[in-house]
N, CA, C and O atoms as a Maestro MAE file, in Angstrom:
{
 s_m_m2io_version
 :::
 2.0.0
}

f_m_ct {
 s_m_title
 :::
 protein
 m_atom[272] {
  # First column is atom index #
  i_m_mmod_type
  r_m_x_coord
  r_m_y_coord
  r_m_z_coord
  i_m_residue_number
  s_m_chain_name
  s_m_pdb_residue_name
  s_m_pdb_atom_name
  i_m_atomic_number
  :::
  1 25 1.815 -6.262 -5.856 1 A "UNK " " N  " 7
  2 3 2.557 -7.431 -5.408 1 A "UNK " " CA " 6
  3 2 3.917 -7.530 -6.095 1 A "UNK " " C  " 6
  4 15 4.801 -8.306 -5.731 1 A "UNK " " O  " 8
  5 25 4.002 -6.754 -7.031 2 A "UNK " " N  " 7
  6 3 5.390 -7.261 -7.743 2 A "UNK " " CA " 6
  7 2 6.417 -6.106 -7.653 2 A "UNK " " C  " 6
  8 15 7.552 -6.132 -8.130 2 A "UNK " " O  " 8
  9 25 5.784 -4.981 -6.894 3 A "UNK " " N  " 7
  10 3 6.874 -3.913 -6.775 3 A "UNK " " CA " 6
  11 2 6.871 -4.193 -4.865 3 A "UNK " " C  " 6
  12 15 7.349 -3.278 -4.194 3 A "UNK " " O  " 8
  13 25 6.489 -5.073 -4.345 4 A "UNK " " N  " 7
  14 3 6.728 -4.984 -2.587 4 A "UNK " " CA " 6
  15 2 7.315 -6.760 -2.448 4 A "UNK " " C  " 6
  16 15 7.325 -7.684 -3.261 4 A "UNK " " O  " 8
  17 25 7.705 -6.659 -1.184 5 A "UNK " " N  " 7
  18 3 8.390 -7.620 -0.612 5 A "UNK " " CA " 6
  19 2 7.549 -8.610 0.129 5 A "UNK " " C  " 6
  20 15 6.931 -8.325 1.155 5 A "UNK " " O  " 8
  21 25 7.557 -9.924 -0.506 6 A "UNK " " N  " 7
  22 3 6.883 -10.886 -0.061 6 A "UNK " " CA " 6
  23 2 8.071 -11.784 0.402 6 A "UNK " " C  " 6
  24 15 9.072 -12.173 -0.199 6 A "UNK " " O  " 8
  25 25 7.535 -12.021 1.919 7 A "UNK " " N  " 7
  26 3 8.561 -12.559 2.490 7 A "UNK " " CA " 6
  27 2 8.808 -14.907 2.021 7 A "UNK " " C  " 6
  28 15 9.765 -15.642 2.268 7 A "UNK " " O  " 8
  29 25 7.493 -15.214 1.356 8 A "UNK " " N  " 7
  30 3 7.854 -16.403 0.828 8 A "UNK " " CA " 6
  31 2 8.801 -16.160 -0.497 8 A "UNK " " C  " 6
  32 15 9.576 -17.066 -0.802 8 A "UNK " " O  " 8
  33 25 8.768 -15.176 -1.149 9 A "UNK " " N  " 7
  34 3 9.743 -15.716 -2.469 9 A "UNK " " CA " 6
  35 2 11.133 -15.575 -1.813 9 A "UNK " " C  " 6
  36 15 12.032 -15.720 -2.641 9 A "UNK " " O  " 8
  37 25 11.648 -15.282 -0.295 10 A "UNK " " N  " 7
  38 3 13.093 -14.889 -0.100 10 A "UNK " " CA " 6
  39 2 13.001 -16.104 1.360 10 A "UNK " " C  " 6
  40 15 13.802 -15.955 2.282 10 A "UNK " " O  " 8
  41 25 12.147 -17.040 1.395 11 A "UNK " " N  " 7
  42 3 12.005 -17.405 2.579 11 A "UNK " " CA " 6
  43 2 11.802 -19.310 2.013 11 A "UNK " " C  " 6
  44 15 12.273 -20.311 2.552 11 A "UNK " " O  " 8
  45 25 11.212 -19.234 1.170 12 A "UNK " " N  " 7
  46 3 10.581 -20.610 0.795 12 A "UNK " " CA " 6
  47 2 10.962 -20.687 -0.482 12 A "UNK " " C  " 6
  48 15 10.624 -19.939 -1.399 12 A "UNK " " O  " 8
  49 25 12.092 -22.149 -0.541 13 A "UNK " " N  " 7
  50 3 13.026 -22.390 -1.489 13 A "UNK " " CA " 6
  51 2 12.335 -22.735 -3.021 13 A "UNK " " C  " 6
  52 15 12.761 -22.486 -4.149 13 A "UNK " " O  " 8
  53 25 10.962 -23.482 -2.521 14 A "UNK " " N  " 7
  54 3 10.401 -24.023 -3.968 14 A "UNK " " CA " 6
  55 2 9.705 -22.804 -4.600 14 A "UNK " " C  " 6
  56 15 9.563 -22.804 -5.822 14 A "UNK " " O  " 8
  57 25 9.123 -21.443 -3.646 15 A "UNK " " N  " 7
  58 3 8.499 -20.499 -4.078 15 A "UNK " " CA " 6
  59 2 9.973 -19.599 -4.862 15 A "UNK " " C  " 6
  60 15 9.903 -19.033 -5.953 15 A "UNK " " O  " 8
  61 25 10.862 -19.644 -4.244 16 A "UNK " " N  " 7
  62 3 11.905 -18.423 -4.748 16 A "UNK " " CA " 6
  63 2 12.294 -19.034 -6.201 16 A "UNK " " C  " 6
  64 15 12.545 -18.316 -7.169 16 A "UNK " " O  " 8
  65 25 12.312 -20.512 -6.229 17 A "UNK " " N  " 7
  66 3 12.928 -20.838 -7.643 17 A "UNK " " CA " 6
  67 2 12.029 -20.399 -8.857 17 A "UNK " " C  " 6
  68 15 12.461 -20.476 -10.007 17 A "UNK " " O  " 8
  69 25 10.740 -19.929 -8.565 18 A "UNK " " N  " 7
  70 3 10.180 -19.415 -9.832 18 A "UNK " " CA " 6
  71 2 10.260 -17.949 -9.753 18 A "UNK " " C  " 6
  72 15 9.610 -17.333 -10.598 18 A "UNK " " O  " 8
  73 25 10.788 -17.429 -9.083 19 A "UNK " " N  " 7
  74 3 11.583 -16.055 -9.418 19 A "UNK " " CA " 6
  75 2 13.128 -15.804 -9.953 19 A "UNK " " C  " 6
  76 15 14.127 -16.248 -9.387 19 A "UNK " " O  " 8
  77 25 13.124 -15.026 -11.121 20 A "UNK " " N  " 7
  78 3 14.454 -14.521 -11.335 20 A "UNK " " CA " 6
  79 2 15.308 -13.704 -10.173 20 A "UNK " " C  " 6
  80 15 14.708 -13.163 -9.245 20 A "UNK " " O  " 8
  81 25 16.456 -13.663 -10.266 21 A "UNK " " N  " 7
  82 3 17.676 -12.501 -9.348 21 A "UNK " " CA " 6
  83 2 17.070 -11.659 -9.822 21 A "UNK " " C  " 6
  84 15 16.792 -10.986 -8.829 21 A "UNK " " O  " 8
  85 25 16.490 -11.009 -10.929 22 A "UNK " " N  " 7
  86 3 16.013 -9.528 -11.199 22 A "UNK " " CA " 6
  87 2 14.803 -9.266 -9.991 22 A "UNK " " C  " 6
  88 15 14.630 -8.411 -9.123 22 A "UNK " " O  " 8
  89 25 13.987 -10.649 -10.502 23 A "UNK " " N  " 7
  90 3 12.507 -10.223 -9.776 23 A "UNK " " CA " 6
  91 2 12.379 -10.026 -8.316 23 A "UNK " " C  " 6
  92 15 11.469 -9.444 -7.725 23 A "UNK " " O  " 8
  93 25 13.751 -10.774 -7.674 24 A "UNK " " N  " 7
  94 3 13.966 -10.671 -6.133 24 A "UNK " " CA " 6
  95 2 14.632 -9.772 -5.550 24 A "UNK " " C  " 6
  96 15 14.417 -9.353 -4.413 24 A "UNK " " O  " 8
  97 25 15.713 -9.325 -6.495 25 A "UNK " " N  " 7
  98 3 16.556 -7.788 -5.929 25 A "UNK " " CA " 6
  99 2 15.231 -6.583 -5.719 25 A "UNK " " C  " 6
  100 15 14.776 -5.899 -4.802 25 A "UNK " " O  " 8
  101 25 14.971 -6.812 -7.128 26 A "UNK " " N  " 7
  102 3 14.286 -4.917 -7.026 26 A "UNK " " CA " 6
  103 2 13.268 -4.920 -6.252 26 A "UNK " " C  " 6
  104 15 13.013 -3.786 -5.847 26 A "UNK " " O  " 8
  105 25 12.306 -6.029 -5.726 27 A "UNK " " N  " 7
  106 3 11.729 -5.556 -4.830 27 A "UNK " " CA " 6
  107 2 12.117 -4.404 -3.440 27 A "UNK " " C  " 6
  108 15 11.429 -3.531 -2.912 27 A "UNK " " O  " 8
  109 25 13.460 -4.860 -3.187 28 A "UNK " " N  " 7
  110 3 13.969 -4.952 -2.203 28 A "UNK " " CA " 6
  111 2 14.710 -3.205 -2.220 28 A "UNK " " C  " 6
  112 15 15.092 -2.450 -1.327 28 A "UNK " " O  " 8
  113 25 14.652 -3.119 -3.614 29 A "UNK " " N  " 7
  114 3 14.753 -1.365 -3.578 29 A "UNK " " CA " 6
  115 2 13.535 -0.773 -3.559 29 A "UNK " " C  " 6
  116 15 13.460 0.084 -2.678 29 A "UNK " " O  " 8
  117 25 12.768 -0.884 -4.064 30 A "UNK " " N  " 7
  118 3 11.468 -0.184 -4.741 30 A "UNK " " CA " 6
  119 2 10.683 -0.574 -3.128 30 A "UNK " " C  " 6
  120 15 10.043 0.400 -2.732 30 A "UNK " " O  " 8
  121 25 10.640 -1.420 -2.454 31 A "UNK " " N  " 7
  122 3 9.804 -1.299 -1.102 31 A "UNK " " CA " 6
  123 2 9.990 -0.364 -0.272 31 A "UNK " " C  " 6
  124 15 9.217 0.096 0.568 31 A "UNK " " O  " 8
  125 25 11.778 0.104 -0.702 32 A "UNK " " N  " 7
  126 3 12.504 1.382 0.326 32 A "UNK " " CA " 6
  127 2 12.122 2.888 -0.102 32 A "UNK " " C  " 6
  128 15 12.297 3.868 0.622 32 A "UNK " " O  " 8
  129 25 11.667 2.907 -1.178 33 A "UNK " " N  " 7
  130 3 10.775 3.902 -1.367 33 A "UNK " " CA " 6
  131 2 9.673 4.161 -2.012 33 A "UNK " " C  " 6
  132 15 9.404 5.299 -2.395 33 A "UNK " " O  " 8
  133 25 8.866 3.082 -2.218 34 A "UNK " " N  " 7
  134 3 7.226 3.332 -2.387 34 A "UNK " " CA " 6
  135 2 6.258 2.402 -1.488 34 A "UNK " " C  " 6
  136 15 5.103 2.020 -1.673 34 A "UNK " " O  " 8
  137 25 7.384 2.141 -0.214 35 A "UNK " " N  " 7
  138 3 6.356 1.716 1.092 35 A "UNK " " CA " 6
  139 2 5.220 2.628 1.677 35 A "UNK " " C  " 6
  140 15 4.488 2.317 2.617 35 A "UNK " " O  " 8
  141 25 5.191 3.794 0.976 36 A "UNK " " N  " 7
  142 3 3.574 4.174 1.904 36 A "UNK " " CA " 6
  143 2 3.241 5.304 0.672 36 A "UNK " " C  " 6
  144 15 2.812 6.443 0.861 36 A "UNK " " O  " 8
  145 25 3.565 4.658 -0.680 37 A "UNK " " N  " 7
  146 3 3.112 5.223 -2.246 37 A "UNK " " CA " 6
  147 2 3.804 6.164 -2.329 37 A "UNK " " C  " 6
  148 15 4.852 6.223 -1.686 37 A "UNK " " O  " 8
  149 25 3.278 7.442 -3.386 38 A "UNK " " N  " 7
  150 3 3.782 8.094 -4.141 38 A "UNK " " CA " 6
  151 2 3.641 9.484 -3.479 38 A "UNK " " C  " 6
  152 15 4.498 10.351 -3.652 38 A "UNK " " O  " 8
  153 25 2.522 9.682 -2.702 39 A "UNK " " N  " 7
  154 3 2.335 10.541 -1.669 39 A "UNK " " CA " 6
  155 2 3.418 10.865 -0.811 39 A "UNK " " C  " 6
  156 15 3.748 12.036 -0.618 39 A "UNK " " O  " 8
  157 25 4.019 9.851 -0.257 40 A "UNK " " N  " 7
  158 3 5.013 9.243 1.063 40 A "UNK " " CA " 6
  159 2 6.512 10.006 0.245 40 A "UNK " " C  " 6
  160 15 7.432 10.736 0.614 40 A "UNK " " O  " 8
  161 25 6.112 9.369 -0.980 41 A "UNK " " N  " 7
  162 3 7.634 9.692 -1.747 41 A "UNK " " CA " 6
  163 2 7.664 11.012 -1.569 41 A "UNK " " C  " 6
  164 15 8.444 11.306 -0.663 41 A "UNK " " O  " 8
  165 25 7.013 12.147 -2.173 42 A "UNK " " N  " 7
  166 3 6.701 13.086 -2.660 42 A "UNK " " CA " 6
  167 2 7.211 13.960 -1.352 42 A "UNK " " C  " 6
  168 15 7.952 14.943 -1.360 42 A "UNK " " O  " 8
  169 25 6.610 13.324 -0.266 43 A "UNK " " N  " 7
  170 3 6.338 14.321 1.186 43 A "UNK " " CA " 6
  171 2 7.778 14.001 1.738 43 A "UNK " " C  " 6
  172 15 7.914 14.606 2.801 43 A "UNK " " O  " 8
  173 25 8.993 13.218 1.388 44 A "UNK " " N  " 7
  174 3 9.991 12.296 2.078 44 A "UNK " " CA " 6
  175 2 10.875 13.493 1.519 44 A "UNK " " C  " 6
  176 15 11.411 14.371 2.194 44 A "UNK " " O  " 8
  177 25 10.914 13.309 -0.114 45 A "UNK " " N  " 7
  178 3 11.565 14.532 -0.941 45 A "UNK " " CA " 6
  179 2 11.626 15.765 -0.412 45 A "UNK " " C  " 6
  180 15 12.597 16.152 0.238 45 A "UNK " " O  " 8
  181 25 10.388 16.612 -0.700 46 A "UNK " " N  " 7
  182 3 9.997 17.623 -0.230 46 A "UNK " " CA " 6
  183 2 11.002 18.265 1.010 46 A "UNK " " C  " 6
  184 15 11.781 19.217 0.990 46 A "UNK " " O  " 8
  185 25 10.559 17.142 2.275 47 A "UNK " " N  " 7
  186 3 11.547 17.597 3.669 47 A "UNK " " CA " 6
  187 2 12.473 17.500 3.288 47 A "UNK " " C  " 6
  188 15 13.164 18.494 3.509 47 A "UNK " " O  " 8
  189 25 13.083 16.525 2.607 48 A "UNK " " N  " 7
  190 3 14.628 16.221 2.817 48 A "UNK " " CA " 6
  191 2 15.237 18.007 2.060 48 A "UNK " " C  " 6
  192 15 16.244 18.583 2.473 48 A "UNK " " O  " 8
  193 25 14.352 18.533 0.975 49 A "UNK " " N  " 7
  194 3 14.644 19.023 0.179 49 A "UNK " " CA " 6
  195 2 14.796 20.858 1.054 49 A "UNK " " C  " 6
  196 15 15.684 21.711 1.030 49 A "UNK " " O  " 8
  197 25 13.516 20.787 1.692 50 A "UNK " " N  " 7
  198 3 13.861 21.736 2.732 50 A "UNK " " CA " 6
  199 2 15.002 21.802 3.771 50 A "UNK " " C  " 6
  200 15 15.894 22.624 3.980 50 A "UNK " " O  " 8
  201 25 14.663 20.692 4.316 51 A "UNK " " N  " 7
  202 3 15.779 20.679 5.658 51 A "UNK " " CA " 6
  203 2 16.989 20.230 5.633 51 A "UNK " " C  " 6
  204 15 17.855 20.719 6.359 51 A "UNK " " O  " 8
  205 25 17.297 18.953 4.559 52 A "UNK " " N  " 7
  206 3 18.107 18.410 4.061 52 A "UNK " " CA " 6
  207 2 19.752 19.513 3.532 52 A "UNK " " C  " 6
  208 15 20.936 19.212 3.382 52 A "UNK " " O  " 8
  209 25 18.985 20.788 3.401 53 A "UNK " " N  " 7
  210 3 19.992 21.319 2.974 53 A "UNK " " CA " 6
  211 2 20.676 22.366 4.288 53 A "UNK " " C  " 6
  212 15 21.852 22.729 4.305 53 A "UNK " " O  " 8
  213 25 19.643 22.727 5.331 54 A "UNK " " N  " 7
  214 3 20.119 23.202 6.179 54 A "UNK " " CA " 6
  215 2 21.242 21.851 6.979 54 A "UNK " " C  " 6
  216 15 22.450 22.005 7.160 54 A "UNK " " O  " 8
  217 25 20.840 21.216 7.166 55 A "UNK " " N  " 7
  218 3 21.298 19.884 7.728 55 A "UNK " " CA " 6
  219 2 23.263 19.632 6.498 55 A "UNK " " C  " 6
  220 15 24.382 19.563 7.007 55 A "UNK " " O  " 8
  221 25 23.028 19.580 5.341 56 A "UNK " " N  " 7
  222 3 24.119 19.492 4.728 56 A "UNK " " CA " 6
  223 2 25.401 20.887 4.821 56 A "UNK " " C  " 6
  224 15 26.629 20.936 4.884 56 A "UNK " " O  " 8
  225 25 24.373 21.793 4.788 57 A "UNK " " N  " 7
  226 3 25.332 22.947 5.639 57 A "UNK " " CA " 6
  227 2 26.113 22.734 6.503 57 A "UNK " " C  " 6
  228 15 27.292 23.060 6.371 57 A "UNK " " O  " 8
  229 25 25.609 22.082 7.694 58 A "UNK " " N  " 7
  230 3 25.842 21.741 9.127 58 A "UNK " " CA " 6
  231 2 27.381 20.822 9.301 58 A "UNK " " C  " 6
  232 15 28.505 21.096 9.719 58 A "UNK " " O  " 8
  233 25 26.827 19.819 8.827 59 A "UNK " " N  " 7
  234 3 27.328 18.646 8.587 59 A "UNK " " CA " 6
  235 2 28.562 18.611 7.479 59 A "UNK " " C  " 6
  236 15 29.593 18.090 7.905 59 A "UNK " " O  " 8
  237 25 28.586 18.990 6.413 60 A "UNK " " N  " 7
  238 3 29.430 18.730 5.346 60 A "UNK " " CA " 6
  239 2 28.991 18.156 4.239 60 A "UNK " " C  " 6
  240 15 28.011 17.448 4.466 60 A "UNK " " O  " 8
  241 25 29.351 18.179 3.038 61 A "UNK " " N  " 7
  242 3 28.600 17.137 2.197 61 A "UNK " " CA " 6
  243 2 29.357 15.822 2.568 61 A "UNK " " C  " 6
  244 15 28.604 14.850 2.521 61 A "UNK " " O  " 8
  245 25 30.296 15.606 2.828 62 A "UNK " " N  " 7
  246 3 30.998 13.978 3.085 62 A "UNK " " CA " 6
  247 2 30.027 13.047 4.261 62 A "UNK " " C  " 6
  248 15 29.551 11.928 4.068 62 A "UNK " " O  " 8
  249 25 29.942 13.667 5.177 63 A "UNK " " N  " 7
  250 3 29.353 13.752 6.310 63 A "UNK " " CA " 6
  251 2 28.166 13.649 6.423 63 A "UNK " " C  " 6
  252 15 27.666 12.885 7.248 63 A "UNK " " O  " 8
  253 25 27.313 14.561 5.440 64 A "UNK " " N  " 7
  254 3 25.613 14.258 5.360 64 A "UNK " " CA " 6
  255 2 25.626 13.319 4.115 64 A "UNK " " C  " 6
  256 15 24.525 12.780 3.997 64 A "UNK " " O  " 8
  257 25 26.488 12.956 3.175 65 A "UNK " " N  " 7
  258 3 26.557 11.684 2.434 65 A "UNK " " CA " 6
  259 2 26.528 10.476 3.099 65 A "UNK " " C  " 6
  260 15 25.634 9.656 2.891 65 A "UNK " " O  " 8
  261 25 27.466 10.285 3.915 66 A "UNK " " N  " 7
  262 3 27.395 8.940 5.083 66 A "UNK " " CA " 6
  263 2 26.359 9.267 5.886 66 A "UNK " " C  " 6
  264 15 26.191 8.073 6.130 66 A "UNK " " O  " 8
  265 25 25.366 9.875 6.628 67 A "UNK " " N  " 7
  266 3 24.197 10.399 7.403 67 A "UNK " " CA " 6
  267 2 23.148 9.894 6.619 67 A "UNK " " C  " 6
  268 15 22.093 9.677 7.214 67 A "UNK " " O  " 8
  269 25 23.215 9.604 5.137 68 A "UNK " " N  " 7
  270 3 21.634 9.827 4.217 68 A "UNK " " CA " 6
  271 2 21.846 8.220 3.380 68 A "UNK " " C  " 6
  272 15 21.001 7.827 2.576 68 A "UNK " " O  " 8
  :::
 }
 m_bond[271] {
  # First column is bond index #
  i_m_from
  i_m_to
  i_m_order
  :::
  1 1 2 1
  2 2 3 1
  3 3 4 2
  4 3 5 1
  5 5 6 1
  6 6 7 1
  7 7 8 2
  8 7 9 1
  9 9 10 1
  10 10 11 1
  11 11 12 2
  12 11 13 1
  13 13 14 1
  14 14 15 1
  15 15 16 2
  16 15 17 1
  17 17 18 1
  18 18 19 1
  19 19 20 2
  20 19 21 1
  21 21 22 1
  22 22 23 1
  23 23 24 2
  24 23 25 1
  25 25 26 1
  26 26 27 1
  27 27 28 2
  28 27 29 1
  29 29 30 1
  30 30 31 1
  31 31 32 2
  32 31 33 1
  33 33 34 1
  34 34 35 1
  35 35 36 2
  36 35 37 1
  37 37 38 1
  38 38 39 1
  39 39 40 2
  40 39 41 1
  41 41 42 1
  42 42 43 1
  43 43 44 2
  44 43 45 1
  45 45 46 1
  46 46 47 1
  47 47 48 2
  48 47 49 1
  49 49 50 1
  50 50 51 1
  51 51 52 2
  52 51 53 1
  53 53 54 1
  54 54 55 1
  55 55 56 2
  56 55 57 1
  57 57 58 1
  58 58 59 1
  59 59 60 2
  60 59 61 1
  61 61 62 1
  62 62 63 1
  63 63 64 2
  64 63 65 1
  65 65 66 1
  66 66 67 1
  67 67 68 2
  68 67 69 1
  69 69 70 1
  70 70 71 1
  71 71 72 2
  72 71 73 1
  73 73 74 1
  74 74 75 1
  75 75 76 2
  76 75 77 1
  77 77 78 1
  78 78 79 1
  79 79 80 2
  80 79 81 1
  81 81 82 1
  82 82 83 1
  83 83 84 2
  84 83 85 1
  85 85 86 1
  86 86 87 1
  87 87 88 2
  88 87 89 1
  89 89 90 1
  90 90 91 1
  91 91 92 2
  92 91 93 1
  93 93 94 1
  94 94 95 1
  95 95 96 2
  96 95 97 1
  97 97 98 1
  98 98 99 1
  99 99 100 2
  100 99 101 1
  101 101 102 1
  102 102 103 1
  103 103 104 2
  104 103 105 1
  105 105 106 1
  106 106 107 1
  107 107 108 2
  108 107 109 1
  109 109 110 1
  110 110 111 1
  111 111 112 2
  112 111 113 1
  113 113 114 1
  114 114 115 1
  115 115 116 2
  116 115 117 1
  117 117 118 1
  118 118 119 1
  119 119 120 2
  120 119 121 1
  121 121 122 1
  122 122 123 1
  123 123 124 2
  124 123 125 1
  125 125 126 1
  126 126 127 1
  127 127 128 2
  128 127 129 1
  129 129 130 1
  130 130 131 1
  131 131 132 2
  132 131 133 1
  133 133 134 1
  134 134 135 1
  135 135 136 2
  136 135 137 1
  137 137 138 1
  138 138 139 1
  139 139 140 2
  140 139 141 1
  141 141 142 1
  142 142 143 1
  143 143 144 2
  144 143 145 1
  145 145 146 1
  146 146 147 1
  147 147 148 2
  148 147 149 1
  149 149 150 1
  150 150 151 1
  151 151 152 2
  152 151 153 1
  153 153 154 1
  154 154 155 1
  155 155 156 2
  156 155 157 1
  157 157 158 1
  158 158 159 1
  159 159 160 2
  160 159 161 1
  161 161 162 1
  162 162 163 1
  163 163 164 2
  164 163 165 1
  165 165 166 1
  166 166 167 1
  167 167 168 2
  168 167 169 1
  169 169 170 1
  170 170 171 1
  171 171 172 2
  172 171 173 1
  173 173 174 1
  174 174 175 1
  175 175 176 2
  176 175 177 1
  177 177 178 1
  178 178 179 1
  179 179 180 2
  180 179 181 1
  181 181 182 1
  182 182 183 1
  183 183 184 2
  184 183 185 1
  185 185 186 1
  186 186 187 1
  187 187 188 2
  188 187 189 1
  189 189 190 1
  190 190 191 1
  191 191 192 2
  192 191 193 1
  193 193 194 1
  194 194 195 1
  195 195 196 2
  196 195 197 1
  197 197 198 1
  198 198 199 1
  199 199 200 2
  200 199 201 1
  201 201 202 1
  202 202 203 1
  203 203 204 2
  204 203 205 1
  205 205 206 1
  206 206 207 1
  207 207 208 2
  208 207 209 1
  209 209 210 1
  210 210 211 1
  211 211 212 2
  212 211 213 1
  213 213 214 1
  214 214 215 1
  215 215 216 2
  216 215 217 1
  217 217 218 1
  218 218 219 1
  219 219 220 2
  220 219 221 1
  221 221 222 1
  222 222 223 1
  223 223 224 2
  224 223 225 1
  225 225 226 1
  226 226 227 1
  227 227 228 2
  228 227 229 1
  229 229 230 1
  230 230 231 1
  231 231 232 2
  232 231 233 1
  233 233 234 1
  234 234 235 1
  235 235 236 2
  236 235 237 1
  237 237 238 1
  238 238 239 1
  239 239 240 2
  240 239 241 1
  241 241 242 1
  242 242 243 1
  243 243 244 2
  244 243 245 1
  245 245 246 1
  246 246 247 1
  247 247 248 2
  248 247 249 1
  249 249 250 1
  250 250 251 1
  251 251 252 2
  252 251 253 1
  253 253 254 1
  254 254 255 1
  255 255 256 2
  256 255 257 1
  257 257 258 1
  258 258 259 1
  259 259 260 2
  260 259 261 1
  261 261 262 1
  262 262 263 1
  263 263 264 2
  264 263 265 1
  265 265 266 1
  266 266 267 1
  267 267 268 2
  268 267 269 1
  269 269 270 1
  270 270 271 1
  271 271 272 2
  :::
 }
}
């Protein structure tokens, strides 16, 4: 619960005031990459890490920077 996004602490004013700006930002990173665990991460890497580079070939690094 404290590394995912609960939509009352960003939704419901009396619930958000017992959260810090810390405790409400980082959810909001950490949901973007450990929404389907560490597995998900691992397997996300992996491709990007394979294909990602044929793809940056392609593209440019400026280009697959704005793309990613």
């Amino acid at each position: 619960m404290s590394w995912s996004i609960v939509p009352a602490r960003y939704t419901q004013p009396d619930i958000a005031g017992l959260f810090t700006w810390r405790e409400q930002l980082l959810p909001l990173v950490t949901s973007m990459f450990l929404h389907g665990g560490w597995t998900h991460l691992i397997g996300n890497m992996w491709s990007l890490w394979i294909f990602g580079d044929n793809v940056e070939d392609r593209l440019g690094r400026f280009r697959y920077l704005g793309l990613s």
